[in-house]
C-alpha positions as CSV (number, residue, x, y, z in Angstrom):
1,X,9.5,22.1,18.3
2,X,7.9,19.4,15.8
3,X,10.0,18.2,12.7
4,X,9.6,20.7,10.0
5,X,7.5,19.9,7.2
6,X,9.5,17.2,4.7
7,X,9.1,16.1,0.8
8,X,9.1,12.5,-0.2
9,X,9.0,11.8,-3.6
10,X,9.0,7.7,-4.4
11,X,11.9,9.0,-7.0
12,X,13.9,9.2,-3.7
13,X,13.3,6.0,-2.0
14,X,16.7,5.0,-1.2
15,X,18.2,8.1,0.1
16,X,14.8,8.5,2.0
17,X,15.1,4.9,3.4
18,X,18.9,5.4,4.5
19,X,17.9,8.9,6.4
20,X,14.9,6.6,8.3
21,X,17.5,3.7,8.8
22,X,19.5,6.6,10.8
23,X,16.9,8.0,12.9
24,X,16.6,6.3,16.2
25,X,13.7,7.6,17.0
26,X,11.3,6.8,13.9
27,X,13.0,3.4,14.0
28,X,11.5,3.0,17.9
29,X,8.4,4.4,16.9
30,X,7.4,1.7,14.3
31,X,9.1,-1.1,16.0
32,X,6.9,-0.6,18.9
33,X,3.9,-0.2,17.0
34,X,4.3,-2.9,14.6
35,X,4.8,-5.7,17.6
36,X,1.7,-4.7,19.3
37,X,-0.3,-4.6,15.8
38,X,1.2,-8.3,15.1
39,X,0.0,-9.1,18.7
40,X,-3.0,-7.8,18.6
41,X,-3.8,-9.6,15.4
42,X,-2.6,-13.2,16.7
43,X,-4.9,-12.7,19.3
44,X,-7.8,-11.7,18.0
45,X,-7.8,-14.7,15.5
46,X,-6.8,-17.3,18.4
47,X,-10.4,-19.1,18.3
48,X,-11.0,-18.7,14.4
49,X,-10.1,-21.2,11.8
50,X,-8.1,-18.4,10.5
51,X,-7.2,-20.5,6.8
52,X,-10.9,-21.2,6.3
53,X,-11.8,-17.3,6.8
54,X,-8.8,-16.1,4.7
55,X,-10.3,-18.5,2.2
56,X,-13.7,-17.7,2.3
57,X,-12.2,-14.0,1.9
58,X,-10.4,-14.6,-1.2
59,X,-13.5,-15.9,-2.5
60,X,-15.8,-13.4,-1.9
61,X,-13.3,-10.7,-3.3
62,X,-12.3,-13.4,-6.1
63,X,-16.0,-13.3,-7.1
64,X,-16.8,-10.5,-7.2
65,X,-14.4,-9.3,-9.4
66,X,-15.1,-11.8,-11.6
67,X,-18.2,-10.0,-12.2
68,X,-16.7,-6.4,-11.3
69,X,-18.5,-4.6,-14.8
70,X,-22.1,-5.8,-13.9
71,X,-21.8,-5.9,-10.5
72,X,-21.0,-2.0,-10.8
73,X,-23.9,-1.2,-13.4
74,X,-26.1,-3.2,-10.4
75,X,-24.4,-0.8,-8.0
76,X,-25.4,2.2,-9.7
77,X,-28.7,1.1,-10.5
78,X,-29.5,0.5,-6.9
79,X,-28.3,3.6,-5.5
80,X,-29.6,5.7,-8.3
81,X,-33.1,3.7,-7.2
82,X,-32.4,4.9,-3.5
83,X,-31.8,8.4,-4.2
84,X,-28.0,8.3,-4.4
85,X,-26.6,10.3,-7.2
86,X,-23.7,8.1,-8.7
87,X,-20.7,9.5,-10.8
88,X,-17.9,8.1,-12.7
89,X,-14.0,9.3,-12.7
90,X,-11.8,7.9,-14.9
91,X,-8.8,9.3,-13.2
92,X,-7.9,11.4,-10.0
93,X,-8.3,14.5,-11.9
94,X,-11.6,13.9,-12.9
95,X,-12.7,12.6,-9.5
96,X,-11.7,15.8,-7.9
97,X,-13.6,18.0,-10.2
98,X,-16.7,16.4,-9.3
99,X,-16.5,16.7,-6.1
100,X,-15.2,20.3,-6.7
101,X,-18.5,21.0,-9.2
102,X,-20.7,19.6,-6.8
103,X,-19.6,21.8,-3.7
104,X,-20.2,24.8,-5.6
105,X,-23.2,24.1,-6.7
106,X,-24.1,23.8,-3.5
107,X,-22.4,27.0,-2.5
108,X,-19.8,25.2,0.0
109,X,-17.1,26.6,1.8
110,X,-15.9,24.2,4.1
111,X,-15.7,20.0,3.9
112,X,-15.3,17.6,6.7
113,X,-13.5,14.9,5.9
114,X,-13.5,11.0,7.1
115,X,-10.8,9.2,6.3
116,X,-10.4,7.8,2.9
117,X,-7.2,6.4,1.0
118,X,-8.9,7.3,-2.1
119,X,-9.2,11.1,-1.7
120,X,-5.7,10.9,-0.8
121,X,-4.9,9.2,-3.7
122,X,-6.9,11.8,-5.7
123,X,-5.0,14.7,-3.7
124,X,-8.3,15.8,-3.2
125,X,-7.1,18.8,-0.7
126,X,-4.7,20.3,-2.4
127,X,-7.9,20.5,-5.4
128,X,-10.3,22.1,-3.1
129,X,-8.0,24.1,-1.4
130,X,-7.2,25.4,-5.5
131,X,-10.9,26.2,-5.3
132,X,-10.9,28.1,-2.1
133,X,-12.7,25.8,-0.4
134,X,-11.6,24.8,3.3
135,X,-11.2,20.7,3.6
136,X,-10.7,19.2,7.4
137,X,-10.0,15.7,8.2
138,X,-12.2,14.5,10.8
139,X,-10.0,11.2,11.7
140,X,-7.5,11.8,14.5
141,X,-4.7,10.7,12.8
142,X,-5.3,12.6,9.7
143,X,-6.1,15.3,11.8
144,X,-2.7,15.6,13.5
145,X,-0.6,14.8,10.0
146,X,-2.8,17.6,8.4
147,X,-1.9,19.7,11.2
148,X,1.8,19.4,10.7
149,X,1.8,19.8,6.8
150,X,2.5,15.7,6.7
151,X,0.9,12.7,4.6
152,X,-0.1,9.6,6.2
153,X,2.7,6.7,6.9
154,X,0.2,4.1,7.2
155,X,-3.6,3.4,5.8
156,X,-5.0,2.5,8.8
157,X,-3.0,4.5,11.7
158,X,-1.6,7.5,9.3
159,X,0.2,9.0,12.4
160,X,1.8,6.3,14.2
161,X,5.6,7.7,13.0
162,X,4.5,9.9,16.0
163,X,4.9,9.6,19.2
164,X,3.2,11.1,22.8
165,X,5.5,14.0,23.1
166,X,5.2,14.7,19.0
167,X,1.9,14.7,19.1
168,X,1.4,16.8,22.3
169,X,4.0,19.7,20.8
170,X,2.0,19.7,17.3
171,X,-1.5,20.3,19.2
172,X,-0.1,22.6,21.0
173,X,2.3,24.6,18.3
174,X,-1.3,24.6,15.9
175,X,-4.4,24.4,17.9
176,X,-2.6,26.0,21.4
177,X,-3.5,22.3,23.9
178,X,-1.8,22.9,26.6
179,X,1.0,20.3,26.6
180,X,0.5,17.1,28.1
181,X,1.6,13.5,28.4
182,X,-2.1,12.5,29.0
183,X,-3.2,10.6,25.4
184,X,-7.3,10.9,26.8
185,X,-6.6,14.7,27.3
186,X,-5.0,15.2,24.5
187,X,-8.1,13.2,22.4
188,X,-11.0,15.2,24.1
189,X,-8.8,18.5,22.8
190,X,-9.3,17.4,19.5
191,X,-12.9,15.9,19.9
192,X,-13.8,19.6,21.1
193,X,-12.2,21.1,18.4
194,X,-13.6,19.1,15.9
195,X,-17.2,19.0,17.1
196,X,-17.8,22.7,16.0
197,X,-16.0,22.0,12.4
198,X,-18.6,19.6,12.4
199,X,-21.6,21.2,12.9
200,X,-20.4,24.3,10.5
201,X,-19.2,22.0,7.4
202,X,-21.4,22.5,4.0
203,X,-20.0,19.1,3.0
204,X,-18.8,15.5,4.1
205,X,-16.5,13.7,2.1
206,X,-16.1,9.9,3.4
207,X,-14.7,6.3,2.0
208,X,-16.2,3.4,1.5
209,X,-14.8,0.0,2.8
210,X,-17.3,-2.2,0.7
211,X,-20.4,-0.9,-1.9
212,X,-23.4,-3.8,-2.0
213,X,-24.7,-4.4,-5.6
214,X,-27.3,-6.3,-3.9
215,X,-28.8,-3.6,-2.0
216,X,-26.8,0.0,-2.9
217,X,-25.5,0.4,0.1
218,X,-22.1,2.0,1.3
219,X,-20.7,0.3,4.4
220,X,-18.4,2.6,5.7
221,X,-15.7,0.9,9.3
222,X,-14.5,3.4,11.8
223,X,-13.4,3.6,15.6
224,X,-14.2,7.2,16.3
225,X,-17.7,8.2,15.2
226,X,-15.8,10.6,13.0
227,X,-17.5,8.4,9.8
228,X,-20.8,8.7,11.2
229,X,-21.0,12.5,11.8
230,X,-19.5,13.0,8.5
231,X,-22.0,11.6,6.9
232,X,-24.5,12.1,9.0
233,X,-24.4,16.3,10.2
234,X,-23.6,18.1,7.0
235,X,-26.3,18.6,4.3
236,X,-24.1,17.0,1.7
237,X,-22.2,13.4,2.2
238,X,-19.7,12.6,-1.0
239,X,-18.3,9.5,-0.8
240,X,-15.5,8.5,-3.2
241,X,-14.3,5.0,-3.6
242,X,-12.1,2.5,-6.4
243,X,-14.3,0.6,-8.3
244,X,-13.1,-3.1,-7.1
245,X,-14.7,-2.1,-3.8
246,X,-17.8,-4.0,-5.0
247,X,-19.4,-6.6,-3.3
248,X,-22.0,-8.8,-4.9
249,X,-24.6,-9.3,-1.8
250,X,-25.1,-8.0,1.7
251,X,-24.2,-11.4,2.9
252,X,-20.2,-11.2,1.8
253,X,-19.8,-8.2,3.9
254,X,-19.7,-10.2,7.2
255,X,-16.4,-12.4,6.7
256,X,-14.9,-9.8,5.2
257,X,-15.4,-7.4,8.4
258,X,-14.2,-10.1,10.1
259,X,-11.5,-10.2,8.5
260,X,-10.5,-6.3,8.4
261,X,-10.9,-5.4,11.8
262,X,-8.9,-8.0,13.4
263,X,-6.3,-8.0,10.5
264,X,-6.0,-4.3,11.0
265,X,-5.9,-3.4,14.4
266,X,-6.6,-7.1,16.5
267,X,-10.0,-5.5,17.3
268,X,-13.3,-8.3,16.9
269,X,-15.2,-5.7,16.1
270,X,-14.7,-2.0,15.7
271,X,-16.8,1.1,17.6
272,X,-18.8,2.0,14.4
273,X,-20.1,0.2,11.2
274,X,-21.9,2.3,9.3
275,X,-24.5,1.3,6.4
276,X,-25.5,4.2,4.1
277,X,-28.7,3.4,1.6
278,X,-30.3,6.7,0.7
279,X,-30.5,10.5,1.1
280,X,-32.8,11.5,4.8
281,X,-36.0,10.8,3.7
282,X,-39.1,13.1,4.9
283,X,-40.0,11.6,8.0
284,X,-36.5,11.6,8.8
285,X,-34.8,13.7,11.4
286,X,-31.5,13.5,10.6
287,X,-29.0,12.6,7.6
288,X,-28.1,14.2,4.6
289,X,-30.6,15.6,2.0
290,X,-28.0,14.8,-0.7
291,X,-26.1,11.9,-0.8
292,X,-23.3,11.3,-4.0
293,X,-20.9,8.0,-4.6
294,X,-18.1,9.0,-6.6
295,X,-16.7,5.9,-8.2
296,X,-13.3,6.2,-9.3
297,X,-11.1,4.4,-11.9
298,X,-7.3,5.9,-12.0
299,X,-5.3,2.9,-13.6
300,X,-8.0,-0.2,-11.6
301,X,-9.7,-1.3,-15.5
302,X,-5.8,-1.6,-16.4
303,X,-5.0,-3.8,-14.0
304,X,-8.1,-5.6,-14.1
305,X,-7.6,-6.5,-17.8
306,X,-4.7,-8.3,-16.1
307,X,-5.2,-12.4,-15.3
308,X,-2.2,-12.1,-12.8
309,X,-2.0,-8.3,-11.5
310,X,-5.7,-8.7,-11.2
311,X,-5.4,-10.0,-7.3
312,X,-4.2,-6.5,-6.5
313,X,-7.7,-5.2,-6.5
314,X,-8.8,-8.1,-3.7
315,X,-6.8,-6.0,-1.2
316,X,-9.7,-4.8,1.9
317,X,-7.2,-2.0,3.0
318,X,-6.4,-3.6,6.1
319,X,-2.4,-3.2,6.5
320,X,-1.7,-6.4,8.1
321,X,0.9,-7.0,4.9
322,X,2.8,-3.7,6.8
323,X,2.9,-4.4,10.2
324,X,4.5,-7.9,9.1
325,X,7.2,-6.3,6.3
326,X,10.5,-6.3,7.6
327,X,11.2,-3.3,5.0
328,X,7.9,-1.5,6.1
329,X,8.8,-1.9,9.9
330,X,12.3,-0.1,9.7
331,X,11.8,2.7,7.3
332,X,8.5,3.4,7.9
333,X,5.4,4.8,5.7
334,X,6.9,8.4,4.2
335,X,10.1,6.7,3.1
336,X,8.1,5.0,0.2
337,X,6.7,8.5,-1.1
338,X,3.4,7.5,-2.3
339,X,0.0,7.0,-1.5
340,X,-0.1,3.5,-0.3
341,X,3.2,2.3,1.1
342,X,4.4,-0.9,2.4
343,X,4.1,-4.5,0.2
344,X,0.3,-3.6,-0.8
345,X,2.0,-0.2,-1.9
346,X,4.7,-1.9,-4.3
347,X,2.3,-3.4,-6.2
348,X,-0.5,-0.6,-6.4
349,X,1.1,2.5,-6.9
350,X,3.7,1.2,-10.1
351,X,0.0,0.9,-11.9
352,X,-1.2,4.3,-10.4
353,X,1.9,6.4,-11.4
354,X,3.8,4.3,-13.5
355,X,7.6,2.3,-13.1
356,X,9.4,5.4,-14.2
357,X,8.6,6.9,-10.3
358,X,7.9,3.6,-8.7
359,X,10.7,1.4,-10.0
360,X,12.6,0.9,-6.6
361,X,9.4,-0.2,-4.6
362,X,9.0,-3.8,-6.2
363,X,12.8,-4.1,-5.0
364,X,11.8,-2.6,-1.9
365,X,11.4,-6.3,0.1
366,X,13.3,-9.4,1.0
367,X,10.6,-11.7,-0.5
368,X,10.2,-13.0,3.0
369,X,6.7,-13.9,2.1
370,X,5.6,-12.6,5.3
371,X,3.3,-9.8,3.4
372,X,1.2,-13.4,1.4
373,X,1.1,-15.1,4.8
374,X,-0.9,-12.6,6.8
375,X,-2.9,-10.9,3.8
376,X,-6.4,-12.0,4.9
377,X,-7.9,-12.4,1.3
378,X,-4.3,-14.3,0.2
379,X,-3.3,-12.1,-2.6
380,X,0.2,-13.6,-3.3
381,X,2.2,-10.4,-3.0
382,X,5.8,-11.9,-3.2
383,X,4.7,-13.3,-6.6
384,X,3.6,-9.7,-7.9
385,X,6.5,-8.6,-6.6
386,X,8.7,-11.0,-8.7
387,X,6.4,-10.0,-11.7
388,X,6.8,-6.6,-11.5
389,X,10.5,-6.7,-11.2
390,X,10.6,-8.6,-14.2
391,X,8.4,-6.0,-15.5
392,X,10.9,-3.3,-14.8
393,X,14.0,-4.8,-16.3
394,X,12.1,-6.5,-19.5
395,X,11.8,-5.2,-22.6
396,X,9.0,-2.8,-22.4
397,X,6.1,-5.0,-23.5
398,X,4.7,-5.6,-20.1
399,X,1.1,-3.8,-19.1
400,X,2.3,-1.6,-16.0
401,X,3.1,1.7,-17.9
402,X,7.0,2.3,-17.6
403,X,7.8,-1.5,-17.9
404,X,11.5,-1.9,-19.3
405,X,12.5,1.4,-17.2
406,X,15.3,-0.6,-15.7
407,X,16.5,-2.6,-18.8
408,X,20.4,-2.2,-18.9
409,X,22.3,-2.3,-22.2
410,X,25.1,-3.5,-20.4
411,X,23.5,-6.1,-17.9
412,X,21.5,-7.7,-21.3
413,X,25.1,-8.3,-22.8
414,X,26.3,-9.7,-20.0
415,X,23.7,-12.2,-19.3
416,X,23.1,-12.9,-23.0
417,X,27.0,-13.6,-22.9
418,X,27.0,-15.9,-20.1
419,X,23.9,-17.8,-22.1
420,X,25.9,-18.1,-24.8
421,X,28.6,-19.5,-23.1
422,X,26.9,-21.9,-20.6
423,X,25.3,-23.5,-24.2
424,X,28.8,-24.1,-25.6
425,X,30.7,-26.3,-23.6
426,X,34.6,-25.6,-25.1
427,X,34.0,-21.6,-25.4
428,X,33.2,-21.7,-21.3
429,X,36.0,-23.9,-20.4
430,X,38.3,-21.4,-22.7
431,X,36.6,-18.4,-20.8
432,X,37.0,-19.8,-17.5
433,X,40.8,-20.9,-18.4
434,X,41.0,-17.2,-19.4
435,X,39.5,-15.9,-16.4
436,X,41.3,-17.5,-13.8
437,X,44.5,-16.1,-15.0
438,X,43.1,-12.7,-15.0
439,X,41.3,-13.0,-11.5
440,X,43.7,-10.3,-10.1
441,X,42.0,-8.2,-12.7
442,X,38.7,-8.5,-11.2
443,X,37.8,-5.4,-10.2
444,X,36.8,-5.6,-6.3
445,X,34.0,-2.7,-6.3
446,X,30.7,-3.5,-8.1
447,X,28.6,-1.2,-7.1
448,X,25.8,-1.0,-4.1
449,X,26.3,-5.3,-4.1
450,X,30.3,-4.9,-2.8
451,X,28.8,-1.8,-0.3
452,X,28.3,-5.0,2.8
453,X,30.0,-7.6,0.6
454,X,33.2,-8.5,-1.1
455,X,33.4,-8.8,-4.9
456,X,33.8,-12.6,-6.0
457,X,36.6,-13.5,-8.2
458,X,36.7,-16.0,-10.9
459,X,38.4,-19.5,-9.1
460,X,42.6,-20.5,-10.7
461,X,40.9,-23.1,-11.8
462,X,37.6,-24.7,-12.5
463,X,35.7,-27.5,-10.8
464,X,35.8,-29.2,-14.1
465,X,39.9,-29.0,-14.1
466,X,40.0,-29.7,-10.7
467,X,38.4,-32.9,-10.9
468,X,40.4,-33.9,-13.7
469,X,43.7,-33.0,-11.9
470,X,42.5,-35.1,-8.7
471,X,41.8,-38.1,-10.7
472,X,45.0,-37.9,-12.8
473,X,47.1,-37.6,-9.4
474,X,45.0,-40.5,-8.2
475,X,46.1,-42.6,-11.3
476,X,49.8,-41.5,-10.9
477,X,49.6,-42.9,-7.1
478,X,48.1,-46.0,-8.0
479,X,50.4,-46.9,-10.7
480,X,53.5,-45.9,-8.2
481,X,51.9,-48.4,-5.9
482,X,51.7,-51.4,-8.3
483,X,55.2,-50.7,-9.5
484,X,56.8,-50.8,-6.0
485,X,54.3,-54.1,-5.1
């Protein structure tokens, strides 16, 4: 029997992290996938000056957000020139009741889906589903966690929690596969049963991995063809992206492919790259008649408006930051209970839905650094982290909404009483005087810190008295000395 269907909430992260910690078998799951990911990736950068292309990366993406509001009225211009119709959302909400709108105008029943972060993000299934229309993912993985009522652990693979013999009992509990160890059986199951859903869907909803101002053009990265016959079979292609996907010229997109598909999964270069410009034209035989970009805000112009949170919107969705996180490798995607998970996660989703659900992520990491050293467009994550901890425990002025969730009454006190003390010299040598006598009042549980640790307890004496005592000793010996001499 597969697991049955499970709730995670971000609210919950650290019971949800101390149920994955004790389950053997998710624990194997990611350990093995994350080593061959970080394989993969070393390899597939062996003959590449890997610092010059993570530079030129964080350039492009630097750039272009420098000139992210023109660069998107150049976007819309161009595709609006090419036939594209363009729309606006300023939230998730809003997003999914365009897409909705334009469905039924259409008269749609069913959608196709390719695999998008962003429609996740917008919960864009649960809204069509509302609406009584029928949404499908089209991408394997998607496929199999939409089969077994789950949400992706991971942007790029959003079933690898699963394993062979998972996977073959959830295609065969929901689409009756005979069960099998064979993985290439088990794929042509699904290829067959997603062809026909292909050729009977009204609409196909896709991402989009990098929009040219330049040009208007939506290139769209994919391993399965999935993407392509998305976009490509129904009469009606929606794509739906963030608006810091913008790239200025055609010419950025190649070191940034570079750069995705070998930090993603070690690949040089992947099955299918896709470049959408317009609508089929009339001597056309194939495409869609309509084509719509649905360009979505949700919380982006807030961080943008941000000098230092700003390098969150360089991220290329790759997931190289959680294939390297120690956190990310143990507890696995679900256990964060949001959207985007993992280091790149921390520092999206407290902008998306607020610190008041999100305030454990930032904490959620060692500040290893490994996340900064392997994001291929160098956004400093370890530093964001720091900020938005800071953020959390401040005092409520910050930009991420919810900042100050995590201010304590009784840890301000404290520190401001230690301040005070360390600034006046006799006051901390009466404290500490005080509070070595009391030691054996310290108490010895402090909460989760004393859960792997013992609780310190103030030294008898100080290093201060302690020096004091050694050199009066020394002057008592000394003076013994000269009087026996």
């Amino acid at each position: 029997m597969s697991q049955p269907v499970q709730t995670f909430t971000p609210e919950a992260f650290h019971r949800q992290a101390h149920d994955a910690l004790g389950n053997p078998q998710i624990r194997a799951n990611f350990r093995k996938a994350m080593d061959g990911l970080m394989d993969k990736r070393r390899q597939a950068f062996e003959d590449w000056d890997l610092e010059a292309l993570r530079t030129l990366g964080a350039s492009v993406r630097l750039r272009a957000l420098s000139r992210l509001p023109d660069l998107l009225e150049q976007l819309e211009a161009k595709c609006e020139a090419n036939g594209i119709h363009v729309h606006w959302a300023e939230d998730g909400e809003e997003a999914c009741r365009i897409v909705t709108r334009i469905c039924q105008d259409n008269g749609a029943r069913s959608v196709i889906k390719g695999k998008s972060m962003v429609s996740e993000e917008m919960h864009l299934n649960a809204h069509l589903a509302e609406a009584g229309i029928d949404a499908l993912e089209s991408d394997l993985g998607e496929y199999l966690v939409q089969l077994n009522e789950q949400t992706p652990s991971h942007i790029i693979m959003p079933a690898i929690h699963l394993n062979t013999d998972e996977i073959s009992t959830i295609m065969h509990e929901h689409t009756g596969t005979a069960p099998t160890r064979d993985v290439d059986a088990m794929t042509a199951a699904a290829r067959a049963q997603l062809r026909e859903r292909f050729m009977a869907a009204d609409v196909g909803v896709s991402g989009v991995n990098f929009a040219v101002a330049e040009t208007g053009t939506l290139c769209l990265v994919e391993n399965e063809g999935n993407g392509r016959m998305t976009t490509t079979v129904p009469p009606i292609h929606i794509a739906v992206t963030g608006i810091e996907k913008v790239v200025e010229n055609l010419s950025d997109v190649p070191p940034l492919y570079a750069l995705l598909t070998r930090s993603a999964t070690g690949q040089h270069v992947t099955t299918y790259f896709n470049m959408i410009t317009s609508p089929r034209k009339e001597d056309e035989r194939d495409g869609p008649r309509e084509v719509h970009l649905v360009l979505v805000d949700n919380g982006r112009s807030r961080i943008y408006q941000d000098d230092e949170l700003l390098d969150t919107l360089r991220c290329i969705r790759c997931g190289a930051c959680m294939n390297h996180c120690p956190v990310y490798t143990r507890v696995g995607g679900h256990t964060y209970g949001t959207t985007y998970p993992g280091p790149i996660g921390a520092i999206l989703m407290p902008h998306l839905m607020g610190l008041e659900a999100t305030k454990d992520l930032p904490t959620a990491s060692s500040l290893c650094g490994a996340c900064g050293e392997v994001c291929p467009v160098k956004i400093p994550i370890p530093d964001l982290l720091v900020r938005l901890r800071r953020e959390s425990v401040g005092e409520g002025r910050g930009n991420v909404p919810g900042a100050g969730v995590k201010r304590s009454a009784k840890e301000v006190t404290a520190w401001k009483s230690w301040q005070w003390l360390a600034t006046h010299p006799a006051a901390w040598r009466g404290a500490s005087i005080v509070a070595g006598k009391l030691r054996g009042l310290a108490p010895s549980h402090l909460g989760p810190w004393t859960e792997c640790r013992v609780a310190p307890k103030p030294a008898k004496a100080s290093l201060h008295t302690l020096i004091k005592q050694r050199a009066k000793h020394k002057d008592r010996r000394q003076g013994q000395q000269e009087d026996e001499a």
